[in-house]
C-alpha positions as CSV (number, residue, x, y, z in Angstrom):
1,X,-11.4,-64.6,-26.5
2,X,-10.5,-61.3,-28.0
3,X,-12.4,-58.6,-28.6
4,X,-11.9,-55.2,-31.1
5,X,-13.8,-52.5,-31.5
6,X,-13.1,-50.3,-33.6
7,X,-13.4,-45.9,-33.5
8,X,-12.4,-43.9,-36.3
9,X,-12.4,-39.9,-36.9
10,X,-11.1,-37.8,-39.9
11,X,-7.2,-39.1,-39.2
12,X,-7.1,-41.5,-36.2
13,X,-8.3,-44.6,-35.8
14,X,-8.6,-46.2,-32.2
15,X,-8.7,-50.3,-31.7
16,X,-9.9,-51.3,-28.1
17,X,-8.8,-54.7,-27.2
18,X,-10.1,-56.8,-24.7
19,X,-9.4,-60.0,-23.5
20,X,-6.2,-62.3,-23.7
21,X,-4.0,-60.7,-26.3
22,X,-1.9,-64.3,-27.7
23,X,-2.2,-67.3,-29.5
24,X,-4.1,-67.6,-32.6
25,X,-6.3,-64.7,-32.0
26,X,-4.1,-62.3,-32.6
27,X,-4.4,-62.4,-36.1
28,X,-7.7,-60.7,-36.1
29,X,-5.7,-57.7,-34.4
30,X,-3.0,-57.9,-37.1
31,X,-5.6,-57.3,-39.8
32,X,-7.1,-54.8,-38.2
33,X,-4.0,-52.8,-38.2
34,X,-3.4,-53.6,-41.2
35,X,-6.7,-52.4,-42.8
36,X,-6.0,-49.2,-40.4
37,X,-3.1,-48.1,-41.7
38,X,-2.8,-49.8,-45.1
39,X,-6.5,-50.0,-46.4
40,X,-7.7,-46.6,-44.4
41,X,-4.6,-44.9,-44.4
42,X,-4.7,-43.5,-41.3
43,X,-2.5,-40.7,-39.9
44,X,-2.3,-42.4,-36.5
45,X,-3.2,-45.4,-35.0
46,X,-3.8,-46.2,-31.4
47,X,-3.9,-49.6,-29.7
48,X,-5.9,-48.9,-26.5
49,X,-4.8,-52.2,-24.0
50,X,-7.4,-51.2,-21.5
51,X,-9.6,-54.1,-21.7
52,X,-6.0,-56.8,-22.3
53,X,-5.7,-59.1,-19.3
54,X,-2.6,-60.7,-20.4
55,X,-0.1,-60.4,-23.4
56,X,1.0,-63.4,-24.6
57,X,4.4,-64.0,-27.1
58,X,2.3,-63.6,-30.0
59,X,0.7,-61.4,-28.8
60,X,3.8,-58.3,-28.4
61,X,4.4,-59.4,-31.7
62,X,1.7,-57.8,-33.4
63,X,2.4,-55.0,-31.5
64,X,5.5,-54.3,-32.5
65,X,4.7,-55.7,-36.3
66,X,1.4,-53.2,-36.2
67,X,4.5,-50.3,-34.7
68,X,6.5,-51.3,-37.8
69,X,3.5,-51.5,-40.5
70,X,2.5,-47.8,-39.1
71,X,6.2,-46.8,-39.2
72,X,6.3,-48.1,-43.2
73,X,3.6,-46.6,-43.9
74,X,3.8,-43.3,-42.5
75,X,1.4,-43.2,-39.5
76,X,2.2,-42.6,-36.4
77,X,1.8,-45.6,-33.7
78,X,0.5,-45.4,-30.0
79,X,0.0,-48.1,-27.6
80,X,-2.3,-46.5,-24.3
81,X,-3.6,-48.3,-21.2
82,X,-1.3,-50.9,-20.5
83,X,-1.4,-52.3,-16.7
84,X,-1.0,-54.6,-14.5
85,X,0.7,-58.0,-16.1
86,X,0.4,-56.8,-19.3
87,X,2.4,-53.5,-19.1
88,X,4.9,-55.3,-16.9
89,X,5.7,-57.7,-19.9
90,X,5.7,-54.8,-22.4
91,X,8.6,-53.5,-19.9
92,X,10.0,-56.8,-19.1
93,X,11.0,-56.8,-23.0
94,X,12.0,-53.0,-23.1
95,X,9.8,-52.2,-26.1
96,X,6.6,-50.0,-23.2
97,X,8.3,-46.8,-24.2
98,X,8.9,-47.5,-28.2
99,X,5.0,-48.6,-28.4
100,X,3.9,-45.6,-26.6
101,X,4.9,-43.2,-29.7
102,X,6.3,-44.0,-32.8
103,X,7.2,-40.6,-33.3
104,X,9.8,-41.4,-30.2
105,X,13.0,-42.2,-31.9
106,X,14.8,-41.9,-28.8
107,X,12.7,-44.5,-26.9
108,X,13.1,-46.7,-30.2
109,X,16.9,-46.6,-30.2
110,X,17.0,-47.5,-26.5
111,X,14.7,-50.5,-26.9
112,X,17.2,-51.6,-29.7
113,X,19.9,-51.2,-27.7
114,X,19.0,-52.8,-24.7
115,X,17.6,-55.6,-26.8
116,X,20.8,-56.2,-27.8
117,X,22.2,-57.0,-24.6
């Protein structure tokens, strides 16, 4: 089961997820980055992956569809605290250093590229 709670000051706002990040619950983390960035129009938005035991295909998805939501929209993007498993997949599919700041374009164009291959 996932878990998000939620922290919010004058222009960041921080999601702490816990728990299996896949499958069907991932849509509750979709909408909360979505109200984040869309609804509370945050500056910056930071996914904190303490609490994530394992990262399923869905998911990284949300990850990089909350990165490209925040991108749209003008806030900057952070992913923190990945280990273990979790930040071994986010490396496995080259996108660890895009999520860690969306203010990166560097790390951004390298994911791309070696995405690519």
């Amino acid at each position: 089961m996932l878990e998000i709670t939620r922290f919010a000051d004058d222009a960041a706002v921080v999601l702490r997820v816990a728990g299996l990040l896949g499958g069907p619950d991932v849509v509750m983390l979709r909408a909360a980055i979505v109200k984040a960035v869309v609804g509370d129009q945050a500056d910056e938005l930071v996914v904190d992956l303490a609490g994530v035991d394992r990262l399923g295909v869905c998911g990284h998805h949300v990850l990089v569809t909350g990165y490209v939501v925040a991108v749209d929209y003008g806030a900057a993007f952070r992913v923190i605290n990945a280990r273990g498993p979790v930040l071994s997949e986010l490396q496995t599919n080259h996108t660890f250093d895009m999520l860690a700041d969306s203010r990166d374009l560097g790390a951004l164009l390298l994911a791309l590229l070696r995405r690519a291959r």
